[in-house]
C-alpha positions as CSV (number, residue, x, y, z in Angstrom):
1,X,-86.5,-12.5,7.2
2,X,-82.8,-13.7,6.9
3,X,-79.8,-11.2,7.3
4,X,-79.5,-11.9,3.3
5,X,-82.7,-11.1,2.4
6,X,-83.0,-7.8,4.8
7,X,-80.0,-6.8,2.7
8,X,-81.5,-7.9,-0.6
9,X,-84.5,-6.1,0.1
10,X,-82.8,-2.9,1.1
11,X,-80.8,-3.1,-2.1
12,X,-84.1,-3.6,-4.2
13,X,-85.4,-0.3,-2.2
14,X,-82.6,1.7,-3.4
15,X,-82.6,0.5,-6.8
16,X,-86.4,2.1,-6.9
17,X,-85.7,5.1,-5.4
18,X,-82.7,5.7,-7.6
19,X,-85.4,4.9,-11.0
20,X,-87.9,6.7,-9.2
21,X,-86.1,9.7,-8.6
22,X,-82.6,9.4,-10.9
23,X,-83.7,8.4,-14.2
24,X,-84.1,12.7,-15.5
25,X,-80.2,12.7,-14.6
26,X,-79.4,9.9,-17.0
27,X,-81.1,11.7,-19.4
28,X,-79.4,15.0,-19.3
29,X,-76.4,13.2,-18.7
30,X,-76.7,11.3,-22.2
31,X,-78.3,14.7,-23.7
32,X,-74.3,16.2,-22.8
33,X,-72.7,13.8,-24.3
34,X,-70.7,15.1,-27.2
35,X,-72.2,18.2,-27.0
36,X,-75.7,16.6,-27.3
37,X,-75.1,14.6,-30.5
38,X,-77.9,15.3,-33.1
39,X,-80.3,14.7,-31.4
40,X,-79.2,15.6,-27.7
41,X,-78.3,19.5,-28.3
42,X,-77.7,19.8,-24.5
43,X,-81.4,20.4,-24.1
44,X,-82.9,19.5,-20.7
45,X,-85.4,16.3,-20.9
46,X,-88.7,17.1,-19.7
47,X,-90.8,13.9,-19.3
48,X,-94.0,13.3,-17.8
49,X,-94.0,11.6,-13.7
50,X,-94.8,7.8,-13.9
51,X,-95.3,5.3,-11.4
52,X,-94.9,1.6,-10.9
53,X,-97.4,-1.3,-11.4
54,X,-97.9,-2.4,-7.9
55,X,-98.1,-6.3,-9.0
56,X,-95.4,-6.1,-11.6
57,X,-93.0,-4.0,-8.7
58,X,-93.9,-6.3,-6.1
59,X,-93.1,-9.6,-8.2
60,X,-89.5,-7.9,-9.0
61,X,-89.1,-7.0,-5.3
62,X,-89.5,-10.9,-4.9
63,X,-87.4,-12.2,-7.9
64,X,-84.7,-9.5,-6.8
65,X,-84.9,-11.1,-3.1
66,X,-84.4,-14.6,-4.2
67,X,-81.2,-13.8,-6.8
68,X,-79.2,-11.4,-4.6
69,X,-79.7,-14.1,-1.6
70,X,-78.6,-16.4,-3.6
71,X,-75.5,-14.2,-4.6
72,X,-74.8,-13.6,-0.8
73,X,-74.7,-17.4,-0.5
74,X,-72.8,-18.7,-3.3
75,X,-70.3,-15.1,-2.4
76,X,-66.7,-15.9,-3.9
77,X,-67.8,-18.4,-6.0
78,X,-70.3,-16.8,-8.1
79,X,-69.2,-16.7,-11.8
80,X,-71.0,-13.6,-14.1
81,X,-72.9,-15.9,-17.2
82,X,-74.2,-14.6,-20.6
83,X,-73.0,-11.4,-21.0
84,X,-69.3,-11.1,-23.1
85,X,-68.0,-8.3,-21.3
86,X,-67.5,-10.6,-18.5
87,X,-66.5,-13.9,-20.6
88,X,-62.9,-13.4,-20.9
89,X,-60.8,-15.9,-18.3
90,X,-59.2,-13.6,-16.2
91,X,-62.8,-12.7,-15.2
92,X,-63.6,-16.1,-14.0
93,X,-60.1,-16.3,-12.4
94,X,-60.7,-13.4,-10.1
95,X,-63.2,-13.9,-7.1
96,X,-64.1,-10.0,-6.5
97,X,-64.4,-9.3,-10.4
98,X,-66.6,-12.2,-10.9
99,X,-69.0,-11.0,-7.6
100,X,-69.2,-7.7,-9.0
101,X,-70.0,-9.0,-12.4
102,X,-72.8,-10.6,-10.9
103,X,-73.5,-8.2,-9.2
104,X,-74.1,-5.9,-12.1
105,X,-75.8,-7.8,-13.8
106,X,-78.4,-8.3,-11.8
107,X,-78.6,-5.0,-10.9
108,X,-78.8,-4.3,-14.7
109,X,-81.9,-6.9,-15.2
110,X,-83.9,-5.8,-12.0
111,X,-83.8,-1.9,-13.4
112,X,-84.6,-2.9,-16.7
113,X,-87.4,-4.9,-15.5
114,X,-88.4,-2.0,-13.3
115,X,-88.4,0.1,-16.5
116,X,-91.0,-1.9,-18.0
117,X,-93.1,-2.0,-15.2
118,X,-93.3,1.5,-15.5
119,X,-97.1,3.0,-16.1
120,X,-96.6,5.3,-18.8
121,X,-97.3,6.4,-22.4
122,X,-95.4,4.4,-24.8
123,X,-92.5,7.3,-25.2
124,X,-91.9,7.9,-21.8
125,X,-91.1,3.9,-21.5
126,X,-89.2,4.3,-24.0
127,X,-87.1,6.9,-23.4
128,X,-86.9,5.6,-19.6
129,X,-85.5,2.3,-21.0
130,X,-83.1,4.4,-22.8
131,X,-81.6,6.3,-20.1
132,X,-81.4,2.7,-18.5
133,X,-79.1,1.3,-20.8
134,X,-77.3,4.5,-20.8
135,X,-76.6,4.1,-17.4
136,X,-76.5,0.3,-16.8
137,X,-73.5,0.4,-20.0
138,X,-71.6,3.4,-18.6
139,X,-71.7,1.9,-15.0
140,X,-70.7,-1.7,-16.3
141,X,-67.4,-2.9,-14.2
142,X,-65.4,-3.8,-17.3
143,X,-65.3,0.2,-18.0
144,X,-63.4,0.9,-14.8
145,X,-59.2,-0.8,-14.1
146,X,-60.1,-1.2,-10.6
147,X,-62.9,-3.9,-11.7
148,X,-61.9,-5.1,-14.9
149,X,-60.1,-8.2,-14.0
150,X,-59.0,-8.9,-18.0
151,X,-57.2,-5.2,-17.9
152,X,-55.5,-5.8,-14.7
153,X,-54.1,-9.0,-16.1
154,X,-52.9,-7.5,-19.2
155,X,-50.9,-4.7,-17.4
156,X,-49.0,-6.8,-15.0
157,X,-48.1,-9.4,-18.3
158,X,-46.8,-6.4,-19.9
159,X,-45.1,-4.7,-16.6
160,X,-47.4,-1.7,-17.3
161,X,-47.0,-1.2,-20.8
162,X,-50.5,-1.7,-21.8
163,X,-51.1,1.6,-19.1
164,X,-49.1,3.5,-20.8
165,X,-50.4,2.5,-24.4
166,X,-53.8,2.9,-23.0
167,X,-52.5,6.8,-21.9
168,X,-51.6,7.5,-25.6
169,X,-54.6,5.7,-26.9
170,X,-56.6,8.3,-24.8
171,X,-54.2,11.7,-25.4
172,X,-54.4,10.6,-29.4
173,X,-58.4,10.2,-29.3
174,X,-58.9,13.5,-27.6
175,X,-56.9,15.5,-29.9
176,X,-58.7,13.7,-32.6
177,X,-62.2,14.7,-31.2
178,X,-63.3,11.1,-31.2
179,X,-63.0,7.2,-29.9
180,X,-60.6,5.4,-32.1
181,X,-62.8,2.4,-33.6
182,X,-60.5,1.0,-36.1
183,X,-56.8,1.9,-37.2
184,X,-57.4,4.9,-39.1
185,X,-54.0,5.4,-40.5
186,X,-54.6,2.2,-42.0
187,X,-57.0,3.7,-44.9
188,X,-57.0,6.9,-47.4
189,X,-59.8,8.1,-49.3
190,X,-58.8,6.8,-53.3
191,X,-56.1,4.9,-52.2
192,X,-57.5,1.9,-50.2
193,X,-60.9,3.1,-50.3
194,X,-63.5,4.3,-52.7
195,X,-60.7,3.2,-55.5
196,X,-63.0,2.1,-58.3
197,X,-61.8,4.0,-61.1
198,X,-63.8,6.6,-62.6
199,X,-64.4,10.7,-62.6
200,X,-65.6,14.1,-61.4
201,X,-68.1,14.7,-64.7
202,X,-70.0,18.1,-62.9
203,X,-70.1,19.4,-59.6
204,X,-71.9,22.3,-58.0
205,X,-71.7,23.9,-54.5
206,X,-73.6,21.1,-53.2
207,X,-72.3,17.9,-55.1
208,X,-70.0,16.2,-57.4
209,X,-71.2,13.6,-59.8
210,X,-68.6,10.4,-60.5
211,X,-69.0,8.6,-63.7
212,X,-67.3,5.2,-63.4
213,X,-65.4,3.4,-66.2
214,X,-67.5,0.4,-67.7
215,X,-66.0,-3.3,-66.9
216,X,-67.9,-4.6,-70.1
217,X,-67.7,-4.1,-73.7
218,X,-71.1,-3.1,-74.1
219,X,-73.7,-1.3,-71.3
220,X,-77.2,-0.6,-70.8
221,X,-78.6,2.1,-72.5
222,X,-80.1,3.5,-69.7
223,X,-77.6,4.7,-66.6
224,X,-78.0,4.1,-62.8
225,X,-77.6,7.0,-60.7
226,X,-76.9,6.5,-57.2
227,X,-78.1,8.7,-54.3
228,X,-76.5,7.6,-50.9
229,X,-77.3,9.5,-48.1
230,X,-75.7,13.2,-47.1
231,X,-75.5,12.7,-43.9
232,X,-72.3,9.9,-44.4
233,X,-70.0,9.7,-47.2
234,X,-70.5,7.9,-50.6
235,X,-68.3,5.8,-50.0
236,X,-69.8,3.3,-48.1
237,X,-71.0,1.8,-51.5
238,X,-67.3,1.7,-52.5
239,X,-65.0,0.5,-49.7
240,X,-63.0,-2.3,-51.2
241,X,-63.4,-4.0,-54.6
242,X,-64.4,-7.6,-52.8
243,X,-67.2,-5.3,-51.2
244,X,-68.6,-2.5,-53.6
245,X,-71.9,-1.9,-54.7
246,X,-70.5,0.5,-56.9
247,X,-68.4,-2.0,-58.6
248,X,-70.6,-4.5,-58.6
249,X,-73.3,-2.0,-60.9
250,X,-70.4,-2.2,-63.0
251,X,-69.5,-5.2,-63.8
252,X,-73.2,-6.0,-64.8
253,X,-73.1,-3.4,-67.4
254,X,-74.6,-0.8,-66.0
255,X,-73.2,3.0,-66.9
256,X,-73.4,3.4,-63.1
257,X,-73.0,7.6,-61.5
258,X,-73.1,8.3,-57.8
259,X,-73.5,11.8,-55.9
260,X,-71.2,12.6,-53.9
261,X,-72.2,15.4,-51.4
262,X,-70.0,18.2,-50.0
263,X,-69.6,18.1,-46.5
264,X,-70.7,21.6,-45.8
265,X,-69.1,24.3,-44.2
266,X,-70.2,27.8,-42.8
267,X,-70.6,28.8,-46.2
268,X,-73.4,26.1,-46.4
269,X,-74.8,27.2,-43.3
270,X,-77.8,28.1,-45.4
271,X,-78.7,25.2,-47.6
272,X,-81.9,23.9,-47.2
273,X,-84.3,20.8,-47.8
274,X,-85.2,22.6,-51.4
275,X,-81.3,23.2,-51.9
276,X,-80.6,19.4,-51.6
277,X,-83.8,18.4,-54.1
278,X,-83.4,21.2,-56.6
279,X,-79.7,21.3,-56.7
280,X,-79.0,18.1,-55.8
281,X,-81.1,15.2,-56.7
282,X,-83.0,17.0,-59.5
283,X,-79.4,18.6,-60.8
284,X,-77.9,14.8,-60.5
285,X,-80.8,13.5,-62.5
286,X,-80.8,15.9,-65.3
287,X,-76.9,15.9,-65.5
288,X,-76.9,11.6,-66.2
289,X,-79.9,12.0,-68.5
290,X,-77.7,14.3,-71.0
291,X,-74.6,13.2,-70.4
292,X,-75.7,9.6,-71.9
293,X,-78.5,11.4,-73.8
294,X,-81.6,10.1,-72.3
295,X,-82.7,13.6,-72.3
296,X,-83.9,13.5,-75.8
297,X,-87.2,12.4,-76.7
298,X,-88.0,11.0,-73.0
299,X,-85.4,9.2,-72.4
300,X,-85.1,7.6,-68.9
301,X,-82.6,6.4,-66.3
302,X,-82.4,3.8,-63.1
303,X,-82.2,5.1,-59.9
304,X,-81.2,3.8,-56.6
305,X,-81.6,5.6,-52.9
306,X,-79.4,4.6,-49.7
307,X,-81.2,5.5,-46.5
308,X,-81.5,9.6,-46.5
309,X,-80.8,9.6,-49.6
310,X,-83.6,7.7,-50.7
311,X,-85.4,10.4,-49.0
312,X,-84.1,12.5,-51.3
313,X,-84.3,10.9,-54.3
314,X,-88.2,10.1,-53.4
315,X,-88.7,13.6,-52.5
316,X,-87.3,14.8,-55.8
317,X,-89.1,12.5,-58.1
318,X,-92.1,13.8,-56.6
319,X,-91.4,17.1,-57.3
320,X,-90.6,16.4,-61.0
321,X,-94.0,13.8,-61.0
322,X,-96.0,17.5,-60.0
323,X,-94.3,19.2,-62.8
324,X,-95.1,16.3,-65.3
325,X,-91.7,14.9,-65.5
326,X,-90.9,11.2,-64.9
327,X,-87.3,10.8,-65.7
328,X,-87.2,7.3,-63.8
329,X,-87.0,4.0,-65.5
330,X,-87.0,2.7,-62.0
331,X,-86.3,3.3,-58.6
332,X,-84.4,1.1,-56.2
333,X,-85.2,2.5,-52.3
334,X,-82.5,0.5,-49.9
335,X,-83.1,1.2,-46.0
336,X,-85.3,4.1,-46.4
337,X,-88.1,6.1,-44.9
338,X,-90.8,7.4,-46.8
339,X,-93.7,6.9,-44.2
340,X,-92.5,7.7,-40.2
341,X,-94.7,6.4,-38.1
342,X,-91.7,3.1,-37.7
343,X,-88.9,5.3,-36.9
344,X,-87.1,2.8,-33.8
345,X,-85.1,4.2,-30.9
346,X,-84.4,7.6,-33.2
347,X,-88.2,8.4,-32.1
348,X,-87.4,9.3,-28.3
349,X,-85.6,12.0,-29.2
350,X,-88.6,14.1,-31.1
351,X,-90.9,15.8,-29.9
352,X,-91.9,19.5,-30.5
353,X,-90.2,21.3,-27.9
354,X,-86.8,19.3,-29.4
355,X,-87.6,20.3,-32.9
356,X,-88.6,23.7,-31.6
357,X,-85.0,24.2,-30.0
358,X,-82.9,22.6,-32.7
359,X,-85.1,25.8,-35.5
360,X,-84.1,28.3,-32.7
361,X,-81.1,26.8,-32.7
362,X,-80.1,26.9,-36.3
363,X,-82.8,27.1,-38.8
364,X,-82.3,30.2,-40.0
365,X,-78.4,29.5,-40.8
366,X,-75.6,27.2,-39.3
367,X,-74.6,23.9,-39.2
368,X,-75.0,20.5,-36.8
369,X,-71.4,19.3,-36.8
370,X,-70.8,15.9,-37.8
371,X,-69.5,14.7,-34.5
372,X,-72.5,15.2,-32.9
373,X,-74.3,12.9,-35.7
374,X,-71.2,10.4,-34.8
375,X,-71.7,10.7,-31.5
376,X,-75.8,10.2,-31.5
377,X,-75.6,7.3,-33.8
378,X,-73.0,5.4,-31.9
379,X,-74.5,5.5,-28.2
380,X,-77.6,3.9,-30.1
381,X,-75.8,0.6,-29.6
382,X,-73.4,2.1,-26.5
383,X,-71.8,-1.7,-25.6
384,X,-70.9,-1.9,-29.0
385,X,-69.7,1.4,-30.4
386,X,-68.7,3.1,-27.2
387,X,-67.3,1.2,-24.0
388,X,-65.7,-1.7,-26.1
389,X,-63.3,0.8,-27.8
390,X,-62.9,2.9,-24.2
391,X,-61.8,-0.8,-22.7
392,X,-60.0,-2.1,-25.7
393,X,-58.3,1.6,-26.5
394,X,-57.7,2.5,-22.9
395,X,-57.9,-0.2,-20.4
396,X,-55.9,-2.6,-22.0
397,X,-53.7,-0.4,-24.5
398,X,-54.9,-2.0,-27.9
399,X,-54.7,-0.6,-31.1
400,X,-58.0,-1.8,-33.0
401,X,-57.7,-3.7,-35.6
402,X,-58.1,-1.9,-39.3
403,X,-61.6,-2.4,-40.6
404,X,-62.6,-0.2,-43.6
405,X,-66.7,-0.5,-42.7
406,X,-65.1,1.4,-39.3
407,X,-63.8,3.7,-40.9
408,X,-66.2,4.9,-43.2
409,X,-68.0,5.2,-39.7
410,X,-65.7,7.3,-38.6
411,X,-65.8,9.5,-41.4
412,X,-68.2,12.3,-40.2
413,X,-70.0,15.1,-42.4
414,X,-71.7,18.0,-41.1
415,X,-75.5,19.1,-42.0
416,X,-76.5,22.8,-42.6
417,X,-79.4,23.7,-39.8
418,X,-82.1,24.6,-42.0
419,X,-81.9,21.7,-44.0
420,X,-82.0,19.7,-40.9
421,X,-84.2,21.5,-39.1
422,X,-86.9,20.9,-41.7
423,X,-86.0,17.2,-42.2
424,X,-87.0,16.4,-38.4
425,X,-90.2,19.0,-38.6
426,X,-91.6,17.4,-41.6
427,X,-90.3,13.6,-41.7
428,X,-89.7,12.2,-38.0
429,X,-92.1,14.8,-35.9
430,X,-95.2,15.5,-38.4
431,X,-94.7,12.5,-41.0
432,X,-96.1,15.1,-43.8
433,X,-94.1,13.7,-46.6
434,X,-96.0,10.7,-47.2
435,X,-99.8,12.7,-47.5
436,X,-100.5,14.0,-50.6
437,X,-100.1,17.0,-51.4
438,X,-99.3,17.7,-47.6
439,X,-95.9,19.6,-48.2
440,X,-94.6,22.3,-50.6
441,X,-91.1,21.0,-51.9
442,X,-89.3,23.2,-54.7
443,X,-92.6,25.4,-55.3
444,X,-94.5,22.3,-55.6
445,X,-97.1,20.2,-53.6
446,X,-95.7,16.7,-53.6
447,X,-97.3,13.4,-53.7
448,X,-95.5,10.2,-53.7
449,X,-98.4,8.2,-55.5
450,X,-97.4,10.2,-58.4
451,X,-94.2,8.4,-58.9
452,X,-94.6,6.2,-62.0
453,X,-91.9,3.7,-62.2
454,X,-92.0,0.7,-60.8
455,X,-89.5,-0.1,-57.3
456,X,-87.5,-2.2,-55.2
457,X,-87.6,-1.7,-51.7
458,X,-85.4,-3.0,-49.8
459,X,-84.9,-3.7,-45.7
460,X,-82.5,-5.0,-43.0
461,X,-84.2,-7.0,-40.8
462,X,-82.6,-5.8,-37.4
463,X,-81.9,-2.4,-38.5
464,X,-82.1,0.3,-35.9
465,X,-81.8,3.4,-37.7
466,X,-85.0,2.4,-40.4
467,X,-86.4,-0.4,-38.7
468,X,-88.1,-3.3,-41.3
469,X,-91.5,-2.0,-41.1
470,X,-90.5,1.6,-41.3
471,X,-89.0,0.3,-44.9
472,X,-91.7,-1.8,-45.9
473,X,-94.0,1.1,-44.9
474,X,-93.3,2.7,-48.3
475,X,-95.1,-0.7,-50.4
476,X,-98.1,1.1,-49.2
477,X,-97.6,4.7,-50.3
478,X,-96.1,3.8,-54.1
479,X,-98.0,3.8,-56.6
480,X,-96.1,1.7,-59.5
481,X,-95.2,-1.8,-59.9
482,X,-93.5,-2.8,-56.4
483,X,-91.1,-5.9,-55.1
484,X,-90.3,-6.0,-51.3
485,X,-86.8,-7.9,-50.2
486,X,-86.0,-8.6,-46.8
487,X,-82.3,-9.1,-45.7
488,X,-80.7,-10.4,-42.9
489,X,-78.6,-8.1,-40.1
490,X,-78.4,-4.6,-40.3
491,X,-78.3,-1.2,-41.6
492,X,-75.3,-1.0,-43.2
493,X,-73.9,-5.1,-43.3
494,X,-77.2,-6.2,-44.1
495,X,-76.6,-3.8,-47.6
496,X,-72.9,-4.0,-48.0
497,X,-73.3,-8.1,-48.2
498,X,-71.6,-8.7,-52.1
499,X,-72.6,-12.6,-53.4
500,X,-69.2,-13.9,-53.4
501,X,-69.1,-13.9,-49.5
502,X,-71.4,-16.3,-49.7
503,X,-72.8,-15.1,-46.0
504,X,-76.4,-14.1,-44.5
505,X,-79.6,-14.6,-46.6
506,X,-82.7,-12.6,-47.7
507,X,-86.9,-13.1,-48.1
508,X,-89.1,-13.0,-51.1
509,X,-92.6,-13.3,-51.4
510,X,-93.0,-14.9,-55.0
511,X,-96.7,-14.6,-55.6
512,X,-96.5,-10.6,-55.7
513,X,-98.9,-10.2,-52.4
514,X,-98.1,-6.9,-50.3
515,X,-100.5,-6.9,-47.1
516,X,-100.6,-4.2,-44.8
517,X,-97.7,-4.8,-42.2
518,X,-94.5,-6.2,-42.9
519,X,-95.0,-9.7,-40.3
520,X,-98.2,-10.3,-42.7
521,X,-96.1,-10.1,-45.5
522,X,-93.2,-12.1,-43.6
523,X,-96.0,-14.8,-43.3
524,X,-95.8,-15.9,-46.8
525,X,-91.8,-14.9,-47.5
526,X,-89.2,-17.3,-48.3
527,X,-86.0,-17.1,-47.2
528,X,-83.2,-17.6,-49.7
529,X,-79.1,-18.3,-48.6
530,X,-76.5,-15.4,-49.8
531,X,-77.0,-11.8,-51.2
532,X,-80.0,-9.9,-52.0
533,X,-77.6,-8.1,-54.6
534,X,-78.5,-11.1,-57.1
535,X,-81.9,-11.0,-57.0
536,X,-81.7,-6.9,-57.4
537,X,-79.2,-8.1,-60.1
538,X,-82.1,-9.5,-61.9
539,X,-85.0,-7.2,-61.2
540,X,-83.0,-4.5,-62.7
541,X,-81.7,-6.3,-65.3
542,X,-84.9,-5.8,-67.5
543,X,-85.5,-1.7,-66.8
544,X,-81.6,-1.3,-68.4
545,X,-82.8,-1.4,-71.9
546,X,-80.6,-2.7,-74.7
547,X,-77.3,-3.1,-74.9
548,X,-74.9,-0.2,-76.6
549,X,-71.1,0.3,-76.7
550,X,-69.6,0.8,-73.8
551,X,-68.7,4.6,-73.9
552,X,-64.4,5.3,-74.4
553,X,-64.3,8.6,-72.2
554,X,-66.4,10.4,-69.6
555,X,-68.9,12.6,-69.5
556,X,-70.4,14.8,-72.4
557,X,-68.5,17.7,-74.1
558,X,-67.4,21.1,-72.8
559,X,-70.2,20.8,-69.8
560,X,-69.7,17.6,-68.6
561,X,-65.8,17.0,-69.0
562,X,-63.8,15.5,-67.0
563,X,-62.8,17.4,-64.0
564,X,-61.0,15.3,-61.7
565,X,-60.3,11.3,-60.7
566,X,-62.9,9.9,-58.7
567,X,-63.4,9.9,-55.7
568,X,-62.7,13.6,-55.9
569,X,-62.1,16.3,-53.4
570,X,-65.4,16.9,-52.0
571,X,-65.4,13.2,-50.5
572,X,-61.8,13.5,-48.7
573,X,-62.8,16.9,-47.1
574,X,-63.0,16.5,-43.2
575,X,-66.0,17.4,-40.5
């Protein structure tokens, strides 16, 4: 054996001692971060021992061998490839940056590869990949000014400016209580966002409903309601005229209402899953049916869910379906769970000593702050959402460009425990709110078969908070008439994408089939250029009923005035 390779191969022996014995810190140490985010809660991991398949260790022992040889060999003049933390000149420029790039990287692929040549049950490899990229991204050399080549440039252009930028970057974020992603002085709740013009028509302790003015001389007779979810802000339907679902209901003659949850406070600390149905959802829907008088003589309305909120909207037909209600003329589920079997990376954190913790925790009263939802959220995609903004922020002194989607992002809203508590019990650790009759919601035993009204279900095709198949899970638990829609990217730009853009694309399957798994149904999809929004445009279209004068003032008498502009106040209050 060379001198390289003897060094090659001790490297690849500490490598496995470090996975074989290091991995539970990288778990606590990601379970501390932020206080444990939602799903962290400072509780200490407690995973099963593993061990290594002996032909899948020993062929990475080999390929390991051969690459960091190789790096020995090729030593100063090794350049870091594929990878756009390391793609920027500077990096290239500088020798030592570039060999530790390298260096990382392949240190990165051989532990990821020892990850999956762990022997394990399918959550422990999971979860063990997880602390890996936790790790690999923390320890990256682009996080650090003594590595980050790019950094070092930028301070000696600027004769240390950029340090001390960096220094208030840092000071600024800390007293804010989180990492700056976009210029946030840049935006304002109902002044460059959420600024489609419209009105507080009812609110309770729980909610405010906004009725919008019509863009059309005449609407549909039947209102949408939208239900986006409570555990982000409205908003995100309404960021900027270009971009807003909201608007866009509008302007196609819909008489179009949106909830707007309260971020809680302590005095919420009590709400719970029935709270957020009965005086939420349920309240919303009765409140849209009288104000446009769909109450009378069974009068329906269109409904659309975002994410939790389609949760919630499911959940509460449900309940009206096992009282004999069915208030729906339709029901429009966008990135939503129903079934949670296909929950993505979100599953590694449940299990029932978690959920166990998190009702000892708070489920008899409190609240799970809205920074530790940020925070959970964001290390799902760490590169991206984390150490970009630590480099860009504090490293090289920038100020990040304004971006209202970032924004919203940044927007956090708080949860009260027992409403959260028996969210995870029931949805993400015992999937009960798909079986029939499985749960008692609101007094009732619910069954989602008994929802009437015919649906669109939509999914983004590389989401990773409600994967694809976790959304087209629900074709197979609804009852009524059903159309699936796949659309490109993710959970939020894959929904926010309006037609005028002109960007992405989305699937249909015209001949009506809806097999058993979502590739089955992919199988006889075809993909169509631009924005899903058109086709919902016309599926919803027919369910509006006919067209009546557009209404001159909002609301409904003495209890539904108007009580304030839209947005409102409950949007603009803070976590």
């Amino acid at each position: 054996m060379t001198q390289d390779q003897a060094m090659a191969s001790e490297m690849m022996g500490s490598f496995q001692k470090a996975l074989s014995e290091g991995w539970q810190r990288a778990l606590s140490s990601f379970g501390e971060l932020g206080q444990g985010g939602a799903f962290g809660g400072g509780q200490q991991w407690s995973l099963p021992s593993f061990k290594f398949a002996p032909d899948k260790l020993v062929g990475i022992q080999r390929d390991y061998v051969e690459e960091a040889s190789a790096l020995w060999r090729q030593g100063m003049m090794v350049q870091p490839e594929g990878d756009k933390r390391f793609a920027a000149e500077p990096w290239h420029q500088n020798p030592m940056a570039a060999f530790s790039a390298a260096v990382y990287l392949l240190n990165a692929r051989t532990l990821m590869s020892m990850a999956e040549a762990v022997e394990a049950d399918a959550k422990t490899k999971a979860r063990l990949r997880f602390a890996v990229e936790q790790w690999m991204a923390a320890s990256a050399p682009s996080n650090y000014m003594a590595f980050n080549a790019e950094a070092q440039q930028q301070a000696l252009k600027t004769q240390g400016e950029s340090i001390a930028k960096g220094i208030r970057n840092l000071v600024h974020d800390i007293q804010q209580g989180h990492v700056s992603m976009t210029d946030e002085s840049a935006f304002e709740v109902g002044r460059n966002v959420a600024t489609t013009e419209g009105a507080v028509v009812y609110e309770n302790e729980l909610f405010q409903l906004l009725e919008y003015k019509p863009l059309t001389p005449k609407v549909h007779e039947r209102p949408l309601l939208l239900v986006p979810p409570c555990i982000n802000k409205f908003y995100i339907l309404d960021l900027q005229p270009e971009n807003s679902l909201i608007r866009h209901a509008v302007t196609q003659g819909h008489r179009t209402f949106v909830v707007s949850w309260r971020n809680p406070d302590e005095s919420m600390g009590q709400a719970t899953w029935d709270d957020y149905i009965e005086k939420g959802a349920i309240q919303a829907i009765q409140a849209v049916r009288e104000i446009t008088g769909q109450d009378k003589r069974g009068g329906q309305i269109n409904t659309l869910g975002f994410c939790v909120g389609g949760t919630i909207l499911g959940t509460a037909l449900a309940v009206l379906a096992a009282r004999g209600e069915h208030p729906a003329a339709s029901v429009t589920f966008l990135t939503t769970l129903l079934r949670f079997k296909d929950t993505g990376i979100l599953d590694i954190f449940i299990d029932e000593n978690f959920v166990r913790f998190r009702e000892m925790q708070m489920g008899k009263g409190g609240l799970l702050p809205g920074g530790d939802l940020a925070s959970t959220f964001s290390f799902l995609r760490p590169n991206d959402l984390v150490w970009n903004y630590v480099v860009g922020n504090y490293l090289k002194g920038e100020t990040p460009p304004p971006f209202d989607l970032l924004y919203w992002n940044s927007d956090a809203t708080n949860l009260p425990g027992p409403m959260y508590c028996w969210y995870l019990r029931n949805t993400y650790l015992e999937d009960k709110l798909a079986e029939p009759q499985a749960v008692t919601v609101c007094g009732e035993k619910i069954d989602l078969r008994a929802i009437q009204a015919p649906v669109y279900i939509y999914g983004s095709r590389e989401d990773h908070i409600v994967p694809i198949g976790g959304a087209y899970a629900s074709t197979q638990i609804l009852t009524g008439k059903k159309r699936f829609v796949m659309g490109a990217s993710g959970h939020i730009a894959g929904v926010i994408n309006p037609p005028a853009k002109k960007k992405r694309s989305f699937w249909t399957r015209e001949d009506g089939k809806l097999p058993a798994t979502h590739a089955q149904w992919l199988e006889g999809a075809t993909e169509h250029p631009g924005s899903w929004w058109t086709d919902w445009d016309a599926w919803l279209k027919p369910h509006g009923g006919k067209q009546i004068p557009a209404p001159k003032a909002f609301g409904k008498g003495t209890a539904y005035k108007a009580v304030e502009p839209a947005p409102g106040r409950y949007v603009k209050a803070k976590a």
